[in-house]
N, C-alpha and C positions, 0 to 999 in steps of 0.2 A: 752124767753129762755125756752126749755124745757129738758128734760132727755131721752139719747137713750141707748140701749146697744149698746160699744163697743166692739172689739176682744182683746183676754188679749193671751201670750202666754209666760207661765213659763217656760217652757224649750221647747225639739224640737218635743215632745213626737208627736204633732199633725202632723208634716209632716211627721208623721210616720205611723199614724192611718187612717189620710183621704187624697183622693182624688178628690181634691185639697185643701191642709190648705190654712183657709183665712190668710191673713198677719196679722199682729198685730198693731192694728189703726181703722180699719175700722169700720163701724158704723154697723149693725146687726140687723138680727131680726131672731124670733125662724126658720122659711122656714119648716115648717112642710109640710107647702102644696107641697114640694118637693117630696112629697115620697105618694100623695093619690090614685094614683092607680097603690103602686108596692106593692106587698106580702114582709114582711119583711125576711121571711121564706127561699126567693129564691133570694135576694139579694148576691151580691158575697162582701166577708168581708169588707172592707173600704166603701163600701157604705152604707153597717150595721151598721158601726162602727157610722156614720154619722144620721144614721135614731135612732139610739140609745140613741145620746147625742151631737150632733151638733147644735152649731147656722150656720147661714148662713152669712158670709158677703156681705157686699156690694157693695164691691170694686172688690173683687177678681171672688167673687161668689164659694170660698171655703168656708171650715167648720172649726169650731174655737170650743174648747170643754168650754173654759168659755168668760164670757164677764164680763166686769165691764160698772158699770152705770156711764154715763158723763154728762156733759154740751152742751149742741149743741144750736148753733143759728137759728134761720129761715130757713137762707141762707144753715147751712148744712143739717136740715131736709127736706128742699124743694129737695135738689142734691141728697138726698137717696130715699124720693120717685119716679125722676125720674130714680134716676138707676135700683130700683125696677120694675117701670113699666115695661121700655125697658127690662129686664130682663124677665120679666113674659111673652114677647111680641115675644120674640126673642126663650126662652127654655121652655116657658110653651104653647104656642100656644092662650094668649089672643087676642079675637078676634077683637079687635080696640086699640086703644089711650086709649078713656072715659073707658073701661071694664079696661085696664090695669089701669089705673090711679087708680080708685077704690077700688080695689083690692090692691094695694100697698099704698093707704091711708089707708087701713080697717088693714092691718100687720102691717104700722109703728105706726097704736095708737095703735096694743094692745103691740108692741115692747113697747111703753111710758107707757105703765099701769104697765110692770112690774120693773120700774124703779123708785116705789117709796119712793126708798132707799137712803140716801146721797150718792154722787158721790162717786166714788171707791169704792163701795160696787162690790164685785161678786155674779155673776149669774151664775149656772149652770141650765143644764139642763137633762131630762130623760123621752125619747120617748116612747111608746109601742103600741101593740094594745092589747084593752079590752073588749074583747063582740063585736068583729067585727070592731071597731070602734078606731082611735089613739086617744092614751092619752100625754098629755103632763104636767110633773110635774116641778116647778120651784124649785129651793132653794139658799139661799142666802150665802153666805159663809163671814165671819169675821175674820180680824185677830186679833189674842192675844196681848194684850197688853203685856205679860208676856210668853214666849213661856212654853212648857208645859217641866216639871223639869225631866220627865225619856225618855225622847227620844233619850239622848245619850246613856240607860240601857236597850233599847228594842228595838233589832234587829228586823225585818223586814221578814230576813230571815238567819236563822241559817244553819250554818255546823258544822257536829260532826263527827268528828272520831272516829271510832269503830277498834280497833286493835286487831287482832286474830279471827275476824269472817268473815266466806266464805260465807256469805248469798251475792245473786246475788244484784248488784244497783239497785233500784227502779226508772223506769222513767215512770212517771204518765203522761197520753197523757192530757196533758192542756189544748185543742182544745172541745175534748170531756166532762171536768168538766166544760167547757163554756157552752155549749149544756145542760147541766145537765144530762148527761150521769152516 
């Protein structure tokens, strides 16, 4: 028995963000090598959204923004390496069987190296490039034993009404403080 990531999806947010959300099940690996010779810069948004903070599935060959750590048998880690391969064979252009096979043994261990957390642990993740070069950052997410005591007393996001003043609405282009604009 070893540990893989699987795809977790809390609400719909992902089939919102990428193109194509993996389902919620499937077994994963980070797919960085999806993105090694595109400029993230000139990516059109969902596929940035993806190069940004996506795992990859397995099943689907969508993007899944967390994954939790599971139990997987032989038999299911054998069926994601070869979904992988064929994957990499079919969308990435490896150039045999043995190159593919390789290659998707070499992602599902380090997918196991970062699963060395009790099962149902989450994983997120956080892509970039750094001196030319992508980076990938992991982090583990836990939940509370005890949820936190002011989150029914801290909005999120507030509205105020202001009565008697003619100052124009403010609509701050959101797009551009993404950019850092």
């Amino acid at each position: 028995m070893t540990k893989l990531p699987r795809t977790l999806r809390l609400d719909r947010s992902d089939t919102l963000i990428f193109d194509p959300a993996a389902e919620p099940g499937e077994w994963a690996v980070p797919g960085g090598f999806a993105f090694w010779d595109e400029d993230p810069a000139t990516m059109p948004g969902k596929r940035r959204q993806a190069f940004r903070g996506g795992f990859l599935g397995l099943g689907s060959f969508g993007w899944s923004t967390l994954v939790e750590v599971a139990e997987a048998g032989a038999d299911e880690r054998e069926a994601a390496v070869a979904a992988l391969a064929a994957h990499l064979r079919a969308a990435h252009g490896a150039p045999d069987e043995p190159a593919a096979r390789a290659a998707a043994e070499e992602e599902i261990a380090f997918a196991e190296s970062l699963c060395d957390h009790p099962p149902g642990t989450i994983l997120a993740l956080t892509r970039s490039i750094e001196d030319g070069e992508q980076r990938e950052r992991f982090r583990t997410l836990h939940r509370r034993d005890t949820p936190h005591q002011a989150f029914d007393r801290l909005p999120v996001f507030g509205v105020a009404v202001v009565e008697g003043e003619e100052e124009p609405l403010e609509r701050p282009d959101l797009t551009a403080l993404g950019r850092g604009a």
